[in-house]
KELUM-324095 format. One line per field, with one value per residue (C-alpha): residue number from 1; residue in one letter; x, y, z. Coordinates in steps of 0.05 Angstrom, whole numbers. Layout:
num: [NUM,...]
residu: [A,...]
c1: [X,...]
c2: [Y,...]
c3: [Z,...]
//
This chain:
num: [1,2,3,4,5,6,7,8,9,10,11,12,13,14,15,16,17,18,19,20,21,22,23,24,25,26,27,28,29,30,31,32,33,34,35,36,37,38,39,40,41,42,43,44,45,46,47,48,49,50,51,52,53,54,55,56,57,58,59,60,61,62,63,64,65,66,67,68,69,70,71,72,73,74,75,76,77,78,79,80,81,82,83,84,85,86,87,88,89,90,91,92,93,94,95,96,97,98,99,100,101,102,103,104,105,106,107,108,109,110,111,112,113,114,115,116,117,118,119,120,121,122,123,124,125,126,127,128,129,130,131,132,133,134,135,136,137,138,139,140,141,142,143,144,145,146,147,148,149,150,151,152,153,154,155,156,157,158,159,160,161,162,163,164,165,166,167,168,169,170,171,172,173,174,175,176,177,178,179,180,181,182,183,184,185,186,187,188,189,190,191,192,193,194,195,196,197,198,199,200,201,202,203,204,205,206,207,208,209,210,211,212,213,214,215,216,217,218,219,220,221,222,223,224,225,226,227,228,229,230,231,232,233,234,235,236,237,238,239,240,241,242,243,244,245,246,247,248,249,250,251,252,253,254,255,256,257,258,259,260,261,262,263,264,265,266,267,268,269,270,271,272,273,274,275,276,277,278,279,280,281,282,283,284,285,286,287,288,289,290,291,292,293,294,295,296,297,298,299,300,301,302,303,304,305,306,307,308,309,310,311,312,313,314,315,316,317,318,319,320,321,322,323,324,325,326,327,328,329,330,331,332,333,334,335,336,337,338,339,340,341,342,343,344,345,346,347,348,349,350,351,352,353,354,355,356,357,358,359,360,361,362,363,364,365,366,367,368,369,370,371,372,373,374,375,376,377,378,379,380,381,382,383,384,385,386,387,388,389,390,391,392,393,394,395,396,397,398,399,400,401,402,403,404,405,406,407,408,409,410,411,412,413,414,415,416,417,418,419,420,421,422,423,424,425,426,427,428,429,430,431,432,433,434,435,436,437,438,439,440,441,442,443,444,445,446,447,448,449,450,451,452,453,454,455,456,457]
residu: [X,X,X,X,X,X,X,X,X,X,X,X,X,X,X,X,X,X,X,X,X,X,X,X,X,X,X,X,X,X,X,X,X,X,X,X,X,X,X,X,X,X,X,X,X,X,X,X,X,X,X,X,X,X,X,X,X,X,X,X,X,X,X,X,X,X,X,X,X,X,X,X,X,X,X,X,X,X,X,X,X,X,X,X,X,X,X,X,X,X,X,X,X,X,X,X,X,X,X,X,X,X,X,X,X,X,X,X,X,X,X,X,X,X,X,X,X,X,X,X,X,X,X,X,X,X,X,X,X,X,X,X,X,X,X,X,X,X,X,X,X,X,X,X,X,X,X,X,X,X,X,X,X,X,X,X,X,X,X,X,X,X,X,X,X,X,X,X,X,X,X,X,X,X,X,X,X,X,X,X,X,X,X,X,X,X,X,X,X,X,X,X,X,X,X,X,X,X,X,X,X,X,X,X,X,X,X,X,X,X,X,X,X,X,X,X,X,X,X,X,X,X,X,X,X,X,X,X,X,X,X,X,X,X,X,X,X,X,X,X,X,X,X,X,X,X,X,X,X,X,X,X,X,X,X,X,X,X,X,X,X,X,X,X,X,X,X,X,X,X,X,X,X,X,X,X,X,X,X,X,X,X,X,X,X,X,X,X,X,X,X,X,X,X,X,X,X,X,X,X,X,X,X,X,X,X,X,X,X,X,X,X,X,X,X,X,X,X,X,X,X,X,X,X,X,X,X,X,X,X,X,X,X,X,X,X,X,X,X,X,X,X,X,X,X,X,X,X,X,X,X,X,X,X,X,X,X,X,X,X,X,X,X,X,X,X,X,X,X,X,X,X,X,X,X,X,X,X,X,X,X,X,X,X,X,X,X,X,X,X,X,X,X,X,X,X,X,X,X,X,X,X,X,X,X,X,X,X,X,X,X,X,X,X,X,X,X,X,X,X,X,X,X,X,X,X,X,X,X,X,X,X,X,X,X,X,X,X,X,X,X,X,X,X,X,X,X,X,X,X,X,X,X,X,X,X,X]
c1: [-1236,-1257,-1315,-1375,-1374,-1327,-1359,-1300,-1343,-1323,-1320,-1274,-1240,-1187,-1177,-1120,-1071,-1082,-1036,-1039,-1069,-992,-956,-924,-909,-830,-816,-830,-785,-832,-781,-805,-814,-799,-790,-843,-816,-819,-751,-752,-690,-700,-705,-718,-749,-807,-840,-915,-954,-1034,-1093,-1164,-1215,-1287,-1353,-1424,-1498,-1508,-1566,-1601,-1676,-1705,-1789,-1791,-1768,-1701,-1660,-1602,-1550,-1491,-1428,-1355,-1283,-1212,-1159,-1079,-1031,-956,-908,-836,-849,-794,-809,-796,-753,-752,-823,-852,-910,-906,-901,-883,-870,-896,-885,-940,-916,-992,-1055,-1114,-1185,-1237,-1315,-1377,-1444,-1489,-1481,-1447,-1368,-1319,-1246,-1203,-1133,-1069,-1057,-981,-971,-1007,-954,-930,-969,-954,-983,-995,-1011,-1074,-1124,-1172,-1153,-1088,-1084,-1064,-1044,-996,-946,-954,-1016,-1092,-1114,-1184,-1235,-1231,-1156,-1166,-1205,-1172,-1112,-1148,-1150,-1155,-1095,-1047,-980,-965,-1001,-988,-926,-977,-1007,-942,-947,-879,-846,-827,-889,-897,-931,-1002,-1000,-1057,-1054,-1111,-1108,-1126,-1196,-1163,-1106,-1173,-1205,-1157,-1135,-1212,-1215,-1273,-1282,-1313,-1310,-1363,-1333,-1280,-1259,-1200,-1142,-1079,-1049,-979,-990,-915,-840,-769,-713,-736,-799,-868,-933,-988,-1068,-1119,-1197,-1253,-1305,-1315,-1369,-1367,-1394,-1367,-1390,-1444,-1473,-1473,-1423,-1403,-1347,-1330,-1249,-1206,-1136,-1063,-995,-912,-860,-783,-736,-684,-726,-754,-829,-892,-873,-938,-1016,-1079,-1151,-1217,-1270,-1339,-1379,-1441,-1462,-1529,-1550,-1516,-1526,-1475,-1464,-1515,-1506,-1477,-1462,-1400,-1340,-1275,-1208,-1135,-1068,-1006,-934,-874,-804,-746,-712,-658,-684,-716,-698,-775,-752,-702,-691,-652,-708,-767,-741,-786,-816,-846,-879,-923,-1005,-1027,-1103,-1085,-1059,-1112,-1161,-1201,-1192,-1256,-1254,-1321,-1309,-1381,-1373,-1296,-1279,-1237,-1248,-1224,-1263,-1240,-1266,-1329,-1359,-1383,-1391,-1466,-1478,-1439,-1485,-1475,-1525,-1515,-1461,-1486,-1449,-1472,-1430,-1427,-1393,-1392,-1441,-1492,-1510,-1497,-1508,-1519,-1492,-1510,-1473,-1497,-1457,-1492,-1482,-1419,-1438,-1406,-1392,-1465,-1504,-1470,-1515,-1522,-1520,-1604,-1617,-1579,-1623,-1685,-1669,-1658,-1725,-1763,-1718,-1739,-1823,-1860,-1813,-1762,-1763,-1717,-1644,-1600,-1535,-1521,-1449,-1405,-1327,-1261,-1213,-1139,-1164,-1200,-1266,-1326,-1371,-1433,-1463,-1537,-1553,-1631,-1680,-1742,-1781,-1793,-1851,-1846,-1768,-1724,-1669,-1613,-1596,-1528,-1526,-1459,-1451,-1375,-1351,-1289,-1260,-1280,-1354,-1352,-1409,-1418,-1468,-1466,-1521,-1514,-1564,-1574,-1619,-1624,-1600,-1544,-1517,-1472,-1437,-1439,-1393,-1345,-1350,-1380,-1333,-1274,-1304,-1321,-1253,-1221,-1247,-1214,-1244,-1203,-1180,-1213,-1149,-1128,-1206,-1188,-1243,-1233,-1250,-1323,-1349,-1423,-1476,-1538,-1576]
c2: [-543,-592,-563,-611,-631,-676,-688,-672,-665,-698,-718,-745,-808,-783,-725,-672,-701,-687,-657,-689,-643,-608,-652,-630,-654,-642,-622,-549,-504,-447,-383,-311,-300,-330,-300,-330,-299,-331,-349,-395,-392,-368,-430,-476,-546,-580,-651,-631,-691,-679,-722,-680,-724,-700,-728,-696,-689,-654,-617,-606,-591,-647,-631,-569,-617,-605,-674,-695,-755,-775,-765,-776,-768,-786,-748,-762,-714,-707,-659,-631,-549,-505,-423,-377,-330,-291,-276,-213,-248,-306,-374,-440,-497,-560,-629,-679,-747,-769,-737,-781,-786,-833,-802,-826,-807,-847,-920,-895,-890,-864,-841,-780,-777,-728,-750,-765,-709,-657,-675,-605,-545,-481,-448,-362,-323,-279,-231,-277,-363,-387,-399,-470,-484,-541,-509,-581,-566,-558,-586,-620,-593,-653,-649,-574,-595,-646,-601,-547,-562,-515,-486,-484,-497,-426,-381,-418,-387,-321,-344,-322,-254,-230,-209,-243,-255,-289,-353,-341,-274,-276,-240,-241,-253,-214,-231,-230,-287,-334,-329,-344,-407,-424,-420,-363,-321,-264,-262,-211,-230,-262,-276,-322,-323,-352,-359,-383,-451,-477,-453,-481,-463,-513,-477,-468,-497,-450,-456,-422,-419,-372,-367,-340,-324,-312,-326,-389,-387,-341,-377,-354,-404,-399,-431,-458,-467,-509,-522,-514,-514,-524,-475,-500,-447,-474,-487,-413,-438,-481,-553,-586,-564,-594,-569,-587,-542,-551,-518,-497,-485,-458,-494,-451,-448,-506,-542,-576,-545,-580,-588,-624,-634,-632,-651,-638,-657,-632,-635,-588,-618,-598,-654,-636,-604,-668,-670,-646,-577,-564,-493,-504,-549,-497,-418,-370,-349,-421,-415,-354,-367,-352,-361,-427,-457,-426,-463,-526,-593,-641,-703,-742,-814,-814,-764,-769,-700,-652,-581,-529,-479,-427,-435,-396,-466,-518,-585,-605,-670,-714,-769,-803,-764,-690,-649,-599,-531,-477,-406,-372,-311,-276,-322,-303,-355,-323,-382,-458,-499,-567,-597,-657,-708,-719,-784,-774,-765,-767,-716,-725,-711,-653,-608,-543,-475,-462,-533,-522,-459,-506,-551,-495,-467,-534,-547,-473,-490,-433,-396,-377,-307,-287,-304,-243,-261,-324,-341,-402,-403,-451,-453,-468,-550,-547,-548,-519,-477,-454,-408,-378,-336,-322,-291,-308,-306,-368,-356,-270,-271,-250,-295,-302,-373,-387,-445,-482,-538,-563,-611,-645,-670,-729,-714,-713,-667,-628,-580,-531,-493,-438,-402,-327,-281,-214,-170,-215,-224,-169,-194,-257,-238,-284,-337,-384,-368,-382,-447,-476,-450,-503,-561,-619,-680,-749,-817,-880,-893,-828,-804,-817,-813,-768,-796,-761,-749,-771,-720,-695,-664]
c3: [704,653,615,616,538,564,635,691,748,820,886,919,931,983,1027,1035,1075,1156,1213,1278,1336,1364,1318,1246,1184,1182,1261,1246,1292,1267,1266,1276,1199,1130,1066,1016,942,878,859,803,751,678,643,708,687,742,728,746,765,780,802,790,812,807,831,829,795,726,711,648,619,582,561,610,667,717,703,744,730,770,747,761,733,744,706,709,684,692,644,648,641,617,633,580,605,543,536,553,593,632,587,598,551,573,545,566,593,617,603,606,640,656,654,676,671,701,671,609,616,571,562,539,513,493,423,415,368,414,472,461,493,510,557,564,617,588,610,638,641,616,549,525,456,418,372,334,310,332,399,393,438,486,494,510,559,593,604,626,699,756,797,732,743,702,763,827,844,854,911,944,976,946,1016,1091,1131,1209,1227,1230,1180,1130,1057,1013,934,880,844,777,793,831,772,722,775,773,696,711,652,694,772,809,885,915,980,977,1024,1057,1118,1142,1190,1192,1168,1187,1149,1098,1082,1101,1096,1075,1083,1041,1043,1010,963,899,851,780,707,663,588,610,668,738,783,856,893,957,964,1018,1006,1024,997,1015,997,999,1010,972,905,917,890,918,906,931,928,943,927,950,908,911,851,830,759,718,660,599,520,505,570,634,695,763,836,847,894,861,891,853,881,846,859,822,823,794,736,685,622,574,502,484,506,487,461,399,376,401,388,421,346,345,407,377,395,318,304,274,324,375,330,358,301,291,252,233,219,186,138,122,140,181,199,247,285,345,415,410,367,413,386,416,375,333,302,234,200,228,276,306,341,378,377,445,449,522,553,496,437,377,326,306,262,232,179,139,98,30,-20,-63,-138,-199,-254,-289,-221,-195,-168,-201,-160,-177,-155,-86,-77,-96,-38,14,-7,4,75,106,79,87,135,82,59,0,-19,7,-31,-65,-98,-121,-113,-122,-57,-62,-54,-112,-71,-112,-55,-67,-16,-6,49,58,110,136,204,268,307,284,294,236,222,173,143,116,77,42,-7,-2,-71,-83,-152,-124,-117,-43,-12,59,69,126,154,192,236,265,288,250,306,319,241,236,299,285,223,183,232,181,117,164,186,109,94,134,118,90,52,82,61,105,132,148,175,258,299,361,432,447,516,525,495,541,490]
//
């Protein structure tokens, strides 16, 4: 589901569609048994349109005090999806056609958008949830977000049990595929199953139910799961599903906790293949998920700056005067960062390496310890870096500080700061050079400003 940086949290405005008492939907003649297999066609093209609405209360601390707000969201999508026959695991590329959502959080509203040149996504079947990544280039962490809805189009096919079953025959699913449909990073218990209701020659209609409980970005999260789904025969896949999912969430490192009722509609058809995927114009080599293109891309209009980070960085605040991330890495916090725009000088005020190690001294006061290693370095841009990393102790905890100062030819200045317990340095590794390494000073016009989800911090 949407993570809560950018708010998708719901209930709902409309309920799964309803079957009159001894009445059904397409004048089921309900035969002895129907096979329900998987049959799509290497290559095969669907038009996947979903609603995910969400509605609900967030919860976060604020002065040792348990706050709630109401919030609210209502997310469109709709994409033409080509499978990847030729991939070793299962893969899909997608090309968006809508992907937008409207969030609220209590009298504050906002909006979230696929940019243009993001349309483009592939998406991976992996270990745990889906991976989702445009081959165009980085995917901001909103629009990671707002694409990352439950039920993925890539898995639901598996909720087929592979073989002919009779009306009324129940199969459960496998812990593994509910969480990766859930977007669980870890599940403890599940207890999610389907039944047959319906089939005709045409197909069948399918009902599921359970609950599941698991761990999101470290936090403990249970769910409560209604829904059902068609099958046509002749297409050989699930053509129609509809979720209701109520969810609740702890408060975590980088995100509020909730209680919320969500509800998703989605339906697959089959269209001819678009232009956007066309093979010749996408070989499989170009569809690779490289660490660059796994990346996450933040622009600051304030400071006039891009840089990339991977999905461990959580963007917490993003005020004119200071952006702030926080490093999870399997549900534990590992880090913080804050980075700071400073004026722009000219060639007779540059700071001096000594003079940067002056300034950390007097911002740590009387909790700085000693400079570890401190350096200065040219990257490929022509950026000059200097970079002091020092310890010193909070309240009788050790802690390592990381600082960087980031120049330009130009005289533009960032400084990064980077912060991490002792015990948790040499894990935290080169997280922060491969962070600084990205960054990229940018022209007014050229400086957009990404669509940001209201902060509860």
């Amino acid at each position: 589901m949407f993570r809560t940086r950018v708010l998708v949290i719901v209930l709902l405005a409309f309920c799964l569609p309803g079957l009159p008492a001894g009445s059904t939907s397409r004048g089921f003649a309900a035969p002895a048994t129907i096979e329900l297999v998987a049959r799509s066609a290497p290559d095969a093209v669907v038009r996947v349109e979903a609603v995910f609405e969400v509605a609900g209360e967030l919860k976060f601390r604020h002065e040792q005090k348990l706050k709630t707000m109401p919030t609210s969201v209502a997310a469109r999508l709709a994409y033409d999806e080509r499978r990847l026959a030729e991939s070793p695991v299962a893969r899909t590329l997608r090309y968006y056609r809508t992907a937008e959502a409207e969030l609220h959080v209590e009298k504050t509203s906002t909006s979230s958008k696929l940019r243009d040149d993001r349309r483009l996504v592939v998406a991976e079947q992996t270990d745990a949830q889906p991976l989702l990544f445009s081959p165009s280039g980085c995917l901001t962490s909103d629009e990671a977000e707002l694409i990352q809805i439950p039920a993925n189009s890539l898995l639901v096919d598996r909720l087929l049990p592979g073989k002919s079953v009779p009306v009324g025959e129940q199969w459960q699913h496998e812990a593994d595929l509910i969480g990766a449909l859930l977007n669980v990073d870890a599940v403890s218990h599940a207890d999610v199953s389907s039944t047959l209701a319906e089939a005709d020659a045409a197909g069948a209609r399918v009902e599921m139910r359970g609950v599941v409980q698991g761990a999101v970005g470290g936090v403990a999260a249970e769910f409560d799961l209604v829904g059902r789904y068609r099958y046509d025969a002749a297409q050989g896949r699930i053509t129609w599903l509809a979720w209701v999912l109520k969810e609740k969430r702890s408060i975590g490192h980088v995100e509020p906790g909730f209680e919320i009722t969500s509800r998703l509609q989605m339906r697959l058809l089959p269209v001819a293949a678009p232009k956007e995927l066309d093979p010749a114009e996408w070989p499989a080599e170009s569809l690779v998920a490289i660490p660059e293109l796994l990346r996450l891309e933040f622009a600051s209009r304030p400071g006039r700056y891009r840089f990339e980070h991977d999905r461990r960085w959580h963007v917490m605040a993003d005020r004119s005067d200071v952006i702030s991330l926080r490093r999870v890495d399997r549900g534990e916090l590992l880090a913080q960062c804050n980075i700071t725009t400073v004026p722009q000088v000219d060639d007779s005020r540059r700071p001096t390496l000594t003079q940067f190690q002056d300034d950390i001294r007097r911002s740590l006061k009387d909790q700085f310890g000693q400079f570890v290693r401190v350096g200065e370095s040219e990257n490929s841009l022509g950026h000059t870096i200097f970079r002091a990393e020092a310890i010193g102790t909070v309240d009788e905890l050790e802690i390592v500080w990381t600082y960087y100062l980031v120049q330009d030819p130009l005289g533009r200045q960032v400084v990064f700061a980077f912060t991490c317990e002792k015990p948790l340095f040499e894990r935290f590794g080169e997280a922060d050079r491969e962070l600084v390494d990205t960054v990229r000073f940018l022209d007014e016009q050229s400086a957009a400003e990404p669509t940001l989800a209201p902060q509860l911090r």
